[in-house]
C-alpha positions in Angstrom: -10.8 -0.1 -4.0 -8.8 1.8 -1.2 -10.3 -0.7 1.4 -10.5 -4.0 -0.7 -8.2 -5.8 1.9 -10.1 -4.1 4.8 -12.2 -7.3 6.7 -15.7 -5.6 7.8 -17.7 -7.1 10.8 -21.4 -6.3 12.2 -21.8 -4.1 14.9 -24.1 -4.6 17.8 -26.7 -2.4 15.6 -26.5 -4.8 12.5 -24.3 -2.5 10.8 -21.4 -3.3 9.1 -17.9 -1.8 10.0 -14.6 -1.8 9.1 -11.8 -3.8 11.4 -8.4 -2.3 11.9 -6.0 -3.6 9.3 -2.5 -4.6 9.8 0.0 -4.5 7.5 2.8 -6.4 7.2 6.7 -4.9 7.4 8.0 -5.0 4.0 12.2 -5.4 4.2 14.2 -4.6 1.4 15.1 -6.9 -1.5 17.9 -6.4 -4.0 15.1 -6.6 -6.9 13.6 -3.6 -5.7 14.1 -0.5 -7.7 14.0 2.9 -6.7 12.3 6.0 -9.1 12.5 10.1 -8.2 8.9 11.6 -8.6 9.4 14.5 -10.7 6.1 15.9 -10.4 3.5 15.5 -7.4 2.4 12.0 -8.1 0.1 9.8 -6.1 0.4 6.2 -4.5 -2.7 4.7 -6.3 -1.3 5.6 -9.5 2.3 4.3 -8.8 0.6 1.3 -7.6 -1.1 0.8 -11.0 1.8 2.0 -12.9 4.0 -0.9 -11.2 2.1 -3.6 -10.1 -1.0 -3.0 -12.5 -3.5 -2.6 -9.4 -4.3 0.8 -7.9 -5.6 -0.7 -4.7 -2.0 -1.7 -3.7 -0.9 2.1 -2.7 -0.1 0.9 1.0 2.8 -1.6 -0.2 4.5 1.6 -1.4 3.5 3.9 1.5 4.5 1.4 3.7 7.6 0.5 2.0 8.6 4.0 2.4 7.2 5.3 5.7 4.7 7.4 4.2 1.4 8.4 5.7 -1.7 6.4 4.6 -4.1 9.6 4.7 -2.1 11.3 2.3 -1.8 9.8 -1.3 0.5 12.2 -2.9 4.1 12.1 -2.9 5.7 15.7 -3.4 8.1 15.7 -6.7 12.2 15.5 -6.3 11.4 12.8 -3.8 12.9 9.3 -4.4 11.0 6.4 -3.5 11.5 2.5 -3.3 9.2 0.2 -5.2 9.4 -3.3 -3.5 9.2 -6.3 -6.3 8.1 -9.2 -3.9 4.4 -8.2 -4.2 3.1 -11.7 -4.1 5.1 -12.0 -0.7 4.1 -8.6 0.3 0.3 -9.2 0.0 0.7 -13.4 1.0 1.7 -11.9 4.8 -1.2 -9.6 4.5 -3.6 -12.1 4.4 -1.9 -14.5 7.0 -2.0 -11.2 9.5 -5.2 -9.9 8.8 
């Protein structure tokens, strides 16, 4: 699920590779709401938590300038949960 919205395209070989994906900037709304991890947590299950889908974990790296190799968010640390998902992933698919 980590590369669902990751377009794949042959190689010269015949096999089947992964493009680059881009992803869009994701500004702050006034619906968004912000929670403090209080134990190591990770980005795929905050994604499923919040928008029922685990393979959405970039919207909330993104949103808060966190690495995408690293899913876990150390506790104490507050993070921003944007609400327009259906925005969010709308100029995903018009960039990619």
């Amino acid at each position: 699920m980590r590369y669902q919205f990751t377009p794949t395209e042959k190689r010269y070989d015949g096999k089947s590779v992964y493009k680059t994906t881009y992803y869009p900037d994701i500004p702050e709304s006034e619906n968004d709401f912000y929670i403090i991890i209080n134990e190591v947590d990770y980005l795929d299950a905050l994604a499923k938590k919040y928008y029922g889908d685990e393979s959405l974990w970039w919207v909330i790296a993104r949103a808060n300038n966190l690495p995408g190799y690293k899913l876990s968010v150390e506790a104490s640390k507050q993070i921003r949960i944007p609400s327009n998902i259906n925005y969010i992933i709308d100029q995903m698919n018009k960039i990619n």
